[in-house]
Structure formats: C-alpha cells, structure tokens
Chimera marker file (.cmm) of the C-alpha trace (Angstrom):
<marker_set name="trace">
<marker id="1" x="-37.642" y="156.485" z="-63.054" r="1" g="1" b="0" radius="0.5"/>
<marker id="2" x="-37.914" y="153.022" z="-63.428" r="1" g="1" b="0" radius="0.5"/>
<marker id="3" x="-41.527" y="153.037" z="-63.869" r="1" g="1" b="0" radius="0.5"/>
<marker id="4" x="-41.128" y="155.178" z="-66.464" r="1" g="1" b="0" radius="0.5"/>
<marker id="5" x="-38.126" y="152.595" z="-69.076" r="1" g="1" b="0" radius="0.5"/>
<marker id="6" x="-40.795" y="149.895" z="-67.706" r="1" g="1" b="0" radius="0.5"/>
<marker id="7" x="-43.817" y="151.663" z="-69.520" r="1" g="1" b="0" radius="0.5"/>
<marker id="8" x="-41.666" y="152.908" z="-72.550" r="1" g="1" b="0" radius="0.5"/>
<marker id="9" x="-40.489" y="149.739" z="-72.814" r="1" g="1" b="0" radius="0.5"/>
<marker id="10" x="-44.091" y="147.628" z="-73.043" r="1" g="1" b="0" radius="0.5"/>
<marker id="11" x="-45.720" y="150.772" z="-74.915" r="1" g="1" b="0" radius="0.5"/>
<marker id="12" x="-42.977" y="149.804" z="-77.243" r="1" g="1" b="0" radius="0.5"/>
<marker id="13" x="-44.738" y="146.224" z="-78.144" r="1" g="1" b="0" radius="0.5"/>
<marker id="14" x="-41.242" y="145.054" z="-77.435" r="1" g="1" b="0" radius="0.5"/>
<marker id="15" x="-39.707" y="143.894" z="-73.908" r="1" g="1" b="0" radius="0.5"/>
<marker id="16" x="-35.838" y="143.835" z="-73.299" r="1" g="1" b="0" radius="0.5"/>
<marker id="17" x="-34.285" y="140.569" z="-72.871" r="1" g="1" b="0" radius="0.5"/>
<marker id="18" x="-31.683" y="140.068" z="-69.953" r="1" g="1" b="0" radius="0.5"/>
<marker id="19" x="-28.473" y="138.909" z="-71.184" r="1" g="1" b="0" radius="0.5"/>
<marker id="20" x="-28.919" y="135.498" z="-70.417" r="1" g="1" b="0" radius="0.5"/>
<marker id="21" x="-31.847" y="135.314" z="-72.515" r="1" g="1" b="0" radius="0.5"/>
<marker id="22" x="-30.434" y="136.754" z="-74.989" r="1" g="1" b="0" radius="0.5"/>
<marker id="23" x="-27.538" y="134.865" z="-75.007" r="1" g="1" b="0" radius="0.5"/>
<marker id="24" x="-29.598" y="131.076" z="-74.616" r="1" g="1" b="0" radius="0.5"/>
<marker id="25" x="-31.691" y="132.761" z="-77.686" r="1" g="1" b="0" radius="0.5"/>
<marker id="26" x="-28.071" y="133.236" z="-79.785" r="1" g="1" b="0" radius="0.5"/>
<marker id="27" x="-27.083" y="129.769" z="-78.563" r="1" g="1" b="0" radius="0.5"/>
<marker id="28" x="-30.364" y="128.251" z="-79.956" r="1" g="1" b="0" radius="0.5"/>
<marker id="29" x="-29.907" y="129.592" z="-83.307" r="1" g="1" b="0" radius="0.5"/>
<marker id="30" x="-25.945" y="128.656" z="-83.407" r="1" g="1" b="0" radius="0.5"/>
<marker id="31" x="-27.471" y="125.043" z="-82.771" r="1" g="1" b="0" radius="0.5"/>
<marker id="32" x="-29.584" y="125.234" z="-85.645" r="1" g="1" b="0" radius="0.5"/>
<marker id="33" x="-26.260" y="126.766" z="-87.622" r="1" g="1" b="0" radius="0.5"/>
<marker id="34" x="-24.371" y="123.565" z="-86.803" r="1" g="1" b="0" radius="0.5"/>
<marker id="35" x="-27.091" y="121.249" z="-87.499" r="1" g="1" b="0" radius="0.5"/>
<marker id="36" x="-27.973" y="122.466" z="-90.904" r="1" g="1" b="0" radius="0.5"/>
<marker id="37" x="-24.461" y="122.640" z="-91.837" r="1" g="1" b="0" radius="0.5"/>
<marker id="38" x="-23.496" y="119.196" z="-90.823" r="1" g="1" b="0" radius="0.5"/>
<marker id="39" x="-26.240" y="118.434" z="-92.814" r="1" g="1" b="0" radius="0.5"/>
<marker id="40" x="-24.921" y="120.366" z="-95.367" r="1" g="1" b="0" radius="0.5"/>
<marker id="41" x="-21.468" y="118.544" z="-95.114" r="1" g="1" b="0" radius="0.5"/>
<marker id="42" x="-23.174" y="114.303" z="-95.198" r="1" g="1" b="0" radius="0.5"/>
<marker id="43" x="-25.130" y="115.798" z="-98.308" r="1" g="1" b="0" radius="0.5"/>
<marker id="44" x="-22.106" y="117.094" z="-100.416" r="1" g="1" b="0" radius="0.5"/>
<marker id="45" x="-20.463" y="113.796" z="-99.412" r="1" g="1" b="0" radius="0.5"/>
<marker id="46" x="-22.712" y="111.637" z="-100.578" r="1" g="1" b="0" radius="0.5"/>
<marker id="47" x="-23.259" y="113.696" z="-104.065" r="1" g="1" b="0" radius="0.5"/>
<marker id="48" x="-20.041" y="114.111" z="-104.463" r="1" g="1" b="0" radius="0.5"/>
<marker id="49" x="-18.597" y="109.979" z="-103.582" r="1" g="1" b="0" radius="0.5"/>
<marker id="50" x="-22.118" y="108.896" z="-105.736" r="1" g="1" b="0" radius="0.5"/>
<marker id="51" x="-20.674" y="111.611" z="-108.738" r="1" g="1" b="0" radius="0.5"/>
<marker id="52" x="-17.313" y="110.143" z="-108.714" r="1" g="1" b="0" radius="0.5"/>
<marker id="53" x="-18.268" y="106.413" z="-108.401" r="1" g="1" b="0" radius="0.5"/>
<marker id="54" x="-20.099" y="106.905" z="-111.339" r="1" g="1" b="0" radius="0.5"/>
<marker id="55" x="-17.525" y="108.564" z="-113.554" r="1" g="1" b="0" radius="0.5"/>
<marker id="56" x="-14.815" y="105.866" z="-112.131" r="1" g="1" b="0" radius="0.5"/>
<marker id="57" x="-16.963" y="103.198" z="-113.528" r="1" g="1" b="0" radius="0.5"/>
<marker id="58" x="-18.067" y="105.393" z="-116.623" r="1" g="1" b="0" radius="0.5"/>
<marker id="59" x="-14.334" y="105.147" z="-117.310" r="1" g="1" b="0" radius="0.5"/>
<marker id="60" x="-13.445" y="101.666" z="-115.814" r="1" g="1" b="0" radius="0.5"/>
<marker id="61" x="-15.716" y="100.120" z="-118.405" r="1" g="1" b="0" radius="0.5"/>
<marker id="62" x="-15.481" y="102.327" z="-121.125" r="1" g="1" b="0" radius="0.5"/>
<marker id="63" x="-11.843" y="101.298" z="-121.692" r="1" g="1" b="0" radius="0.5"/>
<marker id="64" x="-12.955" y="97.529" z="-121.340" r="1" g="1" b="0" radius="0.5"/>
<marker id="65" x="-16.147" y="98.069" z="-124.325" r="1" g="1" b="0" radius="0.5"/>
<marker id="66" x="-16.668" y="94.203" z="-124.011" r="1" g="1" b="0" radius="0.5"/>
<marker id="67" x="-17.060" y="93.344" z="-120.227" r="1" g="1" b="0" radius="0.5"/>
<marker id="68" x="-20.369" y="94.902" z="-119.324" r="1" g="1" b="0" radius="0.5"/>
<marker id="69" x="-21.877" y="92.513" z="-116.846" r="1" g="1" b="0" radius="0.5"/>
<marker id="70" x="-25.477" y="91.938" z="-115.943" r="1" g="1" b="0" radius="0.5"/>
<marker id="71" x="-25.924" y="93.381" z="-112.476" r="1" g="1" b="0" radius="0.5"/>
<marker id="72" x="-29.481" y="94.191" z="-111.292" r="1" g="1" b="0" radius="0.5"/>
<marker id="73" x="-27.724" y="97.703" z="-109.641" r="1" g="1" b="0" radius="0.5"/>
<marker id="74" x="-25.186" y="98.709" z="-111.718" r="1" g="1" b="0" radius="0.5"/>
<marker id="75" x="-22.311" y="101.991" z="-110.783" r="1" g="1" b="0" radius="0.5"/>
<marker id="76" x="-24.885" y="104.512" z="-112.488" r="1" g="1" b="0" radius="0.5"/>
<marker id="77" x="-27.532" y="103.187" z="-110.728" r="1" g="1" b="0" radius="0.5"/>
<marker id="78" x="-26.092" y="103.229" z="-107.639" r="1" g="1" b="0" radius="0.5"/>
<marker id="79" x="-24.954" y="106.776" z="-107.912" r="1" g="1" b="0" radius="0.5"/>
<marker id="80" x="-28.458" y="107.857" z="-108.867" r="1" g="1" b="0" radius="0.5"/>
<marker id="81" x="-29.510" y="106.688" z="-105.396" r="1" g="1" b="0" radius="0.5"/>
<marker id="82" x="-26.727" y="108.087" z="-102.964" r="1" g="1" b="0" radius="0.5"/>
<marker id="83" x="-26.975" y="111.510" z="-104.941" r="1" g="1" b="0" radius="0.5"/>
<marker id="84" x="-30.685" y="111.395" z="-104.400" r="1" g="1" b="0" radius="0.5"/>
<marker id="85" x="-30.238" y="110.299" z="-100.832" r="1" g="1" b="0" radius="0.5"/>
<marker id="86" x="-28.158" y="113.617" z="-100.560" r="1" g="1" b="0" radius="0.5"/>
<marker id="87" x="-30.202" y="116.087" z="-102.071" r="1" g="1" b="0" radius="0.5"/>
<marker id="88" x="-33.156" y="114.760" z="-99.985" r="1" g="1" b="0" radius="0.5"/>
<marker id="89" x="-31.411" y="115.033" z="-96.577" r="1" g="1" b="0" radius="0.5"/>
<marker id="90" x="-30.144" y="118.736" z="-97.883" r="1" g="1" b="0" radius="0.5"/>
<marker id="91" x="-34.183" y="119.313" z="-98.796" r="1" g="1" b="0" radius="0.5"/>
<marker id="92" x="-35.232" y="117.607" z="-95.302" r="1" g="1" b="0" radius="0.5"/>
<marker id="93" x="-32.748" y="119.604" z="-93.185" r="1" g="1" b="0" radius="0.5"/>
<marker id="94" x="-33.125" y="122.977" z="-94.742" r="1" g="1" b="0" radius="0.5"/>
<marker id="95" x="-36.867" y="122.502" z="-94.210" r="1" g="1" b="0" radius="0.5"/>
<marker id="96" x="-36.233" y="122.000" z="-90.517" r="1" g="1" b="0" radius="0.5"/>
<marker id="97" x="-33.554" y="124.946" z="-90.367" r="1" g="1" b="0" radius="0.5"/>
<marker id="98" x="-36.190" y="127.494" z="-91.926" r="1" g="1" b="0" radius="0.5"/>
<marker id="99" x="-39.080" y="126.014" z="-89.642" r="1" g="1" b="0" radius="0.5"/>
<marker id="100" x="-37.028" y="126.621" z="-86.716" r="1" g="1" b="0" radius="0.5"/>
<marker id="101" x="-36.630" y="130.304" z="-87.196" r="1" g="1" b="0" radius="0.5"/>
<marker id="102" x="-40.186" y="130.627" z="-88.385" r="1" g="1" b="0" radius="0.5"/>
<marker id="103" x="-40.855" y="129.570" z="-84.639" r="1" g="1" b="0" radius="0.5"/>
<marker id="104" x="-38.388" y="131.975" z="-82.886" r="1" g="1" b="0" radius="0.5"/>
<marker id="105" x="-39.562" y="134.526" z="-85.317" r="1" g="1" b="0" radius="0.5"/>
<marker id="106" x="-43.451" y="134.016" z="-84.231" r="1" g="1" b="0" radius="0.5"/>
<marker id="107" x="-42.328" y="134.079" z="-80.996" r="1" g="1" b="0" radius="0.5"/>
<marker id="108" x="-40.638" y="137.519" z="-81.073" r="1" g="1" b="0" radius="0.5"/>
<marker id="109" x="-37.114" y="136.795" z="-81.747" r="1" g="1" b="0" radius="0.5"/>
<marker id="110" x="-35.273" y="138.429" z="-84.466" r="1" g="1" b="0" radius="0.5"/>
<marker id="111" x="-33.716" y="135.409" z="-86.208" r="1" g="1" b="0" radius="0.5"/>
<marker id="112" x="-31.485" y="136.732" z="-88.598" r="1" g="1" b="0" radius="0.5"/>
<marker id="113" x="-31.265" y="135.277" z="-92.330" r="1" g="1" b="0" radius="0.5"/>
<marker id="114" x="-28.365" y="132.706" z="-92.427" r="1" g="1" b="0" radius="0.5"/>
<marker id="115" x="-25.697" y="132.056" z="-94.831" r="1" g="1" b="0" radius="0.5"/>
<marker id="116" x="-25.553" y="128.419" z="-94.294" r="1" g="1" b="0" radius="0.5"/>
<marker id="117" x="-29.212" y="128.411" z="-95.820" r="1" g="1" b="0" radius="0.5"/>
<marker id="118" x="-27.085" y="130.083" z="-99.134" r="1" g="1" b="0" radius="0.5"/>
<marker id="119" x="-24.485" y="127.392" z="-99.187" r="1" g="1" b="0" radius="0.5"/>
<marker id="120" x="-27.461" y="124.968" z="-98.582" r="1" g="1" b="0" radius="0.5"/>
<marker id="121" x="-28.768" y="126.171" z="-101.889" r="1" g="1" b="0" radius="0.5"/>
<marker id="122" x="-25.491" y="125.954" z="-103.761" r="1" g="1" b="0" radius="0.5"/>
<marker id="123" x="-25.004" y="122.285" z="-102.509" r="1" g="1" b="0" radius="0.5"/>
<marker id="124" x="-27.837" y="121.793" z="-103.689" r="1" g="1" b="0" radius="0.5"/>
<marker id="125" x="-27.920" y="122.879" z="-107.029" r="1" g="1" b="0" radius="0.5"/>
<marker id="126" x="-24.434" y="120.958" z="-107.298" r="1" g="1" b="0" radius="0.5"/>
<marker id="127" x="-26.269" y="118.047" z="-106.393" r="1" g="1" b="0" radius="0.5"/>
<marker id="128" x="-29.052" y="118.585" z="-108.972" r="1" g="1" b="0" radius="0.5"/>
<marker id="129" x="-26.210" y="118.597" z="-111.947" r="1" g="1" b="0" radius="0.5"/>
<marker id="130" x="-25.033" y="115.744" z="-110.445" r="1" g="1" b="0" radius="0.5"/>
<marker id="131" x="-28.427" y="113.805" z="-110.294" r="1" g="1" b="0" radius="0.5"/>
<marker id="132" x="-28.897" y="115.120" z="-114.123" r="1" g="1" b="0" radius="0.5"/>
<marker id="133" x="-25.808" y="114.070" z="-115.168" r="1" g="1" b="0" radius="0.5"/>
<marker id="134" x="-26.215" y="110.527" z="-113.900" r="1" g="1" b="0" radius="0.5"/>
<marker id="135" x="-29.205" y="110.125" z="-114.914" r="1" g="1" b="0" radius="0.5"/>
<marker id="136" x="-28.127" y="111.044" z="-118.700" r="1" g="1" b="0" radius="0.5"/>
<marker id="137" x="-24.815" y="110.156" z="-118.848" r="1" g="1" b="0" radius="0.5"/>
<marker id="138" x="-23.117" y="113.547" z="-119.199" r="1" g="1" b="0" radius="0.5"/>
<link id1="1" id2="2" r="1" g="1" b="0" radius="0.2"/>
<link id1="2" id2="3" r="1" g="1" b="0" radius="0.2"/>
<link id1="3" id2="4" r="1" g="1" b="0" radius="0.2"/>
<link id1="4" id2="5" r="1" g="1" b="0" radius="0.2"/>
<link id1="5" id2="6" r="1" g="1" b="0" radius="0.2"/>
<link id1="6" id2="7" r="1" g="1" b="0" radius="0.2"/>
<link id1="7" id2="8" r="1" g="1" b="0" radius="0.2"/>
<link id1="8" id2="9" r="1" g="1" b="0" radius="0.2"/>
<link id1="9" id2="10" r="1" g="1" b="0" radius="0.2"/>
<link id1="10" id2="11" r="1" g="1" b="0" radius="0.2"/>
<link id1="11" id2="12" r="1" g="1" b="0" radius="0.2"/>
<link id1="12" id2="13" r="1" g="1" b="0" radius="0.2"/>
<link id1="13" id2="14" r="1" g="1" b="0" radius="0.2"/>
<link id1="14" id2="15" r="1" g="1" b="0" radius="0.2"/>
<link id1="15" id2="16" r="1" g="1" b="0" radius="0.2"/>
<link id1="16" id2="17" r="1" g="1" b="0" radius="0.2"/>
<link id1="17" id2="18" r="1" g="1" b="0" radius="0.2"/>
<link id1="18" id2="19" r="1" g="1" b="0" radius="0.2"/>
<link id1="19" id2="20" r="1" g="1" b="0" radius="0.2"/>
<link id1="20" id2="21" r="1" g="1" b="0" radius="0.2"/>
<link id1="21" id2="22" r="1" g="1" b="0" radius="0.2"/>
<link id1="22" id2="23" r="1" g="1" b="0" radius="0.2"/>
<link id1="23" id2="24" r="1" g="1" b="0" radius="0.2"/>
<link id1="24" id2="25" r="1" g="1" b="0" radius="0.2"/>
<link id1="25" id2="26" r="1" g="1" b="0" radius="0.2"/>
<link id1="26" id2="27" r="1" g="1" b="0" radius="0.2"/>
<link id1="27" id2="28" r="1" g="1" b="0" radius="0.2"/>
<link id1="28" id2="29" r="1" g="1" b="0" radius="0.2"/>
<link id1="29" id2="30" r="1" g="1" b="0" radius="0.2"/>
<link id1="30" id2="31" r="1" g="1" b="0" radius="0.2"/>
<link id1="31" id2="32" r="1" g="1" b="0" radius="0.2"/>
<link id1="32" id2="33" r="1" g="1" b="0" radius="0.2"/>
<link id1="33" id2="34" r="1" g="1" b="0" radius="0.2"/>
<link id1="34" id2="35" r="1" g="1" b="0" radius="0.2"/>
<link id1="35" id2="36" r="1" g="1" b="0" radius="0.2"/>
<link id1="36" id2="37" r="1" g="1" b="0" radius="0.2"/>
<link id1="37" id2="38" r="1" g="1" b="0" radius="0.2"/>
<link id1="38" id2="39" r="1" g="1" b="0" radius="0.2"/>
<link id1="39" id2="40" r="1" g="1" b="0" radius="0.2"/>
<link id1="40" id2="41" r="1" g="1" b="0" radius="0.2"/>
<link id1="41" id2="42" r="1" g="1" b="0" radius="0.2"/>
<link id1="42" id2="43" r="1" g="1" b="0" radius="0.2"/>
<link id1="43" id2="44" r="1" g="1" b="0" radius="0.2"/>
<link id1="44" id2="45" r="1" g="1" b="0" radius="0.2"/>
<link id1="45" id2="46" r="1" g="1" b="0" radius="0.2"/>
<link id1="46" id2="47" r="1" g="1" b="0" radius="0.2"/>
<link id1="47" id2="48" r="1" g="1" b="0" radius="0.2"/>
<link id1="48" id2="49" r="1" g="1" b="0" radius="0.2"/>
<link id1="49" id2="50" r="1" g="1" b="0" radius="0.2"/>
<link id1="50" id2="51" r="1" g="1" b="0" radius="0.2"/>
<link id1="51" id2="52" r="1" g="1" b="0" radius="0.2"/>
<link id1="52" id2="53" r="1" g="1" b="0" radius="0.2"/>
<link id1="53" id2="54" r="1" g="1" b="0" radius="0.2"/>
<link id1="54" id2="55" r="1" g="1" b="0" radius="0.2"/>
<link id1="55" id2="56" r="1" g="1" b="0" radius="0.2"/>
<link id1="56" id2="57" r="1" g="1" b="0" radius="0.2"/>
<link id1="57" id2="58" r="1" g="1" b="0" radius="0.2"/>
<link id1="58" id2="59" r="1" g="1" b="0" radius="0.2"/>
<link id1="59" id2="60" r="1" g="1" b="0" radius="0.2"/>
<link id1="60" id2="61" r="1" g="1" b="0" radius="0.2"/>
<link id1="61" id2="62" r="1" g="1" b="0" radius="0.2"/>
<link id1="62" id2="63" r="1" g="1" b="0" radius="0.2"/>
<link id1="63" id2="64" r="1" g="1" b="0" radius="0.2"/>
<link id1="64" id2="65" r="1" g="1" b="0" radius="0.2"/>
<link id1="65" id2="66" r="1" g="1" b="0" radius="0.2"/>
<link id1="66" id2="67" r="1" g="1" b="0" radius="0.2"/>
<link id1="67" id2="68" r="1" g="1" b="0" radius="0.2"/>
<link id1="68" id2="69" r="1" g="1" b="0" radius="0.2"/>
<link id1="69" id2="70" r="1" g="1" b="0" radius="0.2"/>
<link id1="70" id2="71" r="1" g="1" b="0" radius="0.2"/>
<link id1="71" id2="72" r="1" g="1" b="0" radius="0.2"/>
<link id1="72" id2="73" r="1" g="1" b="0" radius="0.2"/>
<link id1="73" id2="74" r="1" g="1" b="0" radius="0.2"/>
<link id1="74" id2="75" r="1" g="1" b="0" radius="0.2"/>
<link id1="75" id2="76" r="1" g="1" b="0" radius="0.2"/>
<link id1="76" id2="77" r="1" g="1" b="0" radius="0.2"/>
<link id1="77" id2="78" r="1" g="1" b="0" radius="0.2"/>
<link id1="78" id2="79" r="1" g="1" b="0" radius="0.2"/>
<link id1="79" id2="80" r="1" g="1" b="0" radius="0.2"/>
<link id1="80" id2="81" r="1" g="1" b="0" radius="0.2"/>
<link id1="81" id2="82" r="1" g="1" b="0" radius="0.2"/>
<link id1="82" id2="83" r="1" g="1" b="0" radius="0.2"/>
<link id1="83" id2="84" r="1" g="1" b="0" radius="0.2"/>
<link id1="84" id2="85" r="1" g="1" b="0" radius="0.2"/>
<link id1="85" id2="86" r="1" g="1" b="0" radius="0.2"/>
<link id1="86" id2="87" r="1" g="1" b="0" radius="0.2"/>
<link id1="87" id2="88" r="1" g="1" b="0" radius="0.2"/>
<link id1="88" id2="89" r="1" g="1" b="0" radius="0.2"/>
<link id1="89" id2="90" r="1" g="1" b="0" radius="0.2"/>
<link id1="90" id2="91" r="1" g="1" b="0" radius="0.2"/>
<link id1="91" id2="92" r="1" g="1" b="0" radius="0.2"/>
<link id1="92" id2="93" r="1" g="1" b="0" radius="0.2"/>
<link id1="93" id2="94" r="1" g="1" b="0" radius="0.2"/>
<link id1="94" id2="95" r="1" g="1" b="0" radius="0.2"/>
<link id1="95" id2="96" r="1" g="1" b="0" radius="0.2"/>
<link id1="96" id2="97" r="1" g="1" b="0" radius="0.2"/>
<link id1="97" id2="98" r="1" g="1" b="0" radius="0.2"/>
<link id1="98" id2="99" r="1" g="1" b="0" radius="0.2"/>
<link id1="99" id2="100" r="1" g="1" b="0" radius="0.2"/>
<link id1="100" id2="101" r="1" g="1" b="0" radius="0.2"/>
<link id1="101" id2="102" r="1" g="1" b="0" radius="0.2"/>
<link id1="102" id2="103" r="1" g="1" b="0" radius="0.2"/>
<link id1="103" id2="104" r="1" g="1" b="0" radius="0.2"/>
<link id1="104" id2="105" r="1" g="1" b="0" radius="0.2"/>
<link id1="105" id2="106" r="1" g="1" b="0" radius="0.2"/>
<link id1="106" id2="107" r="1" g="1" b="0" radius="0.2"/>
<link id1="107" id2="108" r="1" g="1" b="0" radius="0.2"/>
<link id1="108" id2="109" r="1" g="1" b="0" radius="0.2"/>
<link id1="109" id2="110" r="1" g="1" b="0" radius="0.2"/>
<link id1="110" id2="111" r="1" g="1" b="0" radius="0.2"/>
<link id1="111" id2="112" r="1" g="1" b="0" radius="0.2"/>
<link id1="112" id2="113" r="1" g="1" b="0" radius="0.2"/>
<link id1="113" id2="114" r="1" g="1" b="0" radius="0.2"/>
<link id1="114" id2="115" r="1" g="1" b="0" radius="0.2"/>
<link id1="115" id2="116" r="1" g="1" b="0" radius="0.2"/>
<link id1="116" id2="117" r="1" g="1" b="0" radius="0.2"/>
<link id1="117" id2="118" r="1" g="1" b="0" radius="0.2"/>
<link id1="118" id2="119" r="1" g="1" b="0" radius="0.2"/>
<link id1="119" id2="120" r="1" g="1" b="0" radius="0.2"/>
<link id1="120" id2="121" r="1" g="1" b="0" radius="0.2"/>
<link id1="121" id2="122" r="1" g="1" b="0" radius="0.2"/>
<link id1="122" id2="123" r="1" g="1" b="0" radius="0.2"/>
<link id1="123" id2="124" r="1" g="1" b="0" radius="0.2"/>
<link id1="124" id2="125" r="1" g="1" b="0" radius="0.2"/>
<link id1="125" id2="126" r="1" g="1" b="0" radius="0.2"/>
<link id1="126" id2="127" r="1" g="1" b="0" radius="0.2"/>
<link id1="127" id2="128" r="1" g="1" b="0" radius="0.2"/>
<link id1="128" id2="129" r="1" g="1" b="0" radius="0.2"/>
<link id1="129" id2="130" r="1" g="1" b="0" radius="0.2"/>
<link id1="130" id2="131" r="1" g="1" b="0" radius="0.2"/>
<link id1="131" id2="132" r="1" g="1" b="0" radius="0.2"/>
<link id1="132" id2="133" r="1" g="1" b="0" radius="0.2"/>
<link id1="133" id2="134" r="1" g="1" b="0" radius="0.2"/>
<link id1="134" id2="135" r="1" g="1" b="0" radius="0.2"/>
<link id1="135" id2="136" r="1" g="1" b="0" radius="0.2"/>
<link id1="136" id2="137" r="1" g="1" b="0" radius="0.2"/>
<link id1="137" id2="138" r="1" g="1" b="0" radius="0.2"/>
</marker_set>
C-alpha cells in the first residue's frame, strides 16, 4: 500500500513535503514578506519627509520673496535626493523580493503572488509624483 502513494506520488512529477518542510518553506517566504515591506516602510519615509521638506521650504520662502540665499544644496534639492534615495531602495528591494521567489519557484515551490509587491508598486508610484513634483515645482 505504501508502495503504491510512493509511485503515485513520483509518477505525479510532484513529491509531498513533510510538515516541517513545508512549514520552513512558509517561514522563508514570510521572511521575504517582512523584508520587502520594511523596505517598503524606509522608502515611503524618506519620499514622504523629502515631499514635505520641500513644500515647508516652498512655503517658508515664498512668504519671505526677498531672502533667497545662495546655498550650493538648497530644500528642493535636497528633497530631489532623499525621494530618489527612496524610490531606488523600493526598486532595489522589490528586485530582490521577486528574485527570491523566482528561486523557490525553480526549485519547485509554489510561491504565491504577494500583496506587499502591490503596495510596493503604489509606494512607488507615490514616490514618482513626488520626484516629478520636486523636480518641477508643482
């Protein structure tokens, strides 16, 4: 009887995973999870303080026309570079995520499609408005 699951099972292309496997293989992939959302997290942070540094400043010296001083990095400039620095962490990270489950996919793990690949994308466009709107003083 057991000889028989045994061949059904490798005619199958597919062997069955104890538990524990299974289990290390769900941990792996929760691992990933955490990492690209962390990533996720430092990347809307640093759009989002670089966004509102410049729009502080945009203000600040708007309502004093006259005291524009000659800095070689200036609020807007500044911005430009810790939104960038965001969106390329986001871009680096989400690179790694999906190369991950490439591998446990080529190895014969079903690695699900995640969500915090989605909100990866919507940070991401958030930061790209952000970027734009920096960069042309919107």
């Amino acid at each position: 009887m057991a000889d028989e699951r045994k061949t059904a099972r490798e005619s199958s292309g597919k062997a069955e995973l104890n538990l524990e496997t299974r289990l290390s293989i769900e941990r792996t992939m929760l691992s990933h999870e955490r990492t690209l959302m962390s990533w996720v997290r430092t990347a809307t942070s640093l759009i989002t303080f670089g966004f509102t540094i410049y729009k502080f400043f945009a203000l600040e010296l708007g309502s004093r026309a006259g005291l524009r001083t000659a800095q070689r990095i200036g609020p807007r400039q500044f911005a430009i570079v810790m939104i960038a620095i965001g969106l390329f962490g986001l871009v680096l990270a989400a690179i790694q995520n999906w190369q991950h489950r490439r591998h446990l996919r080529t190895t014969g793990i079903a690695a699900p499609y995640s969500f915090t690949t989605l909100a990866a994308l919507l940070v991401g466009a958030l930061g790209i408005l952000a970027l734009l709107a920096a960069a042309f003083g919107w």
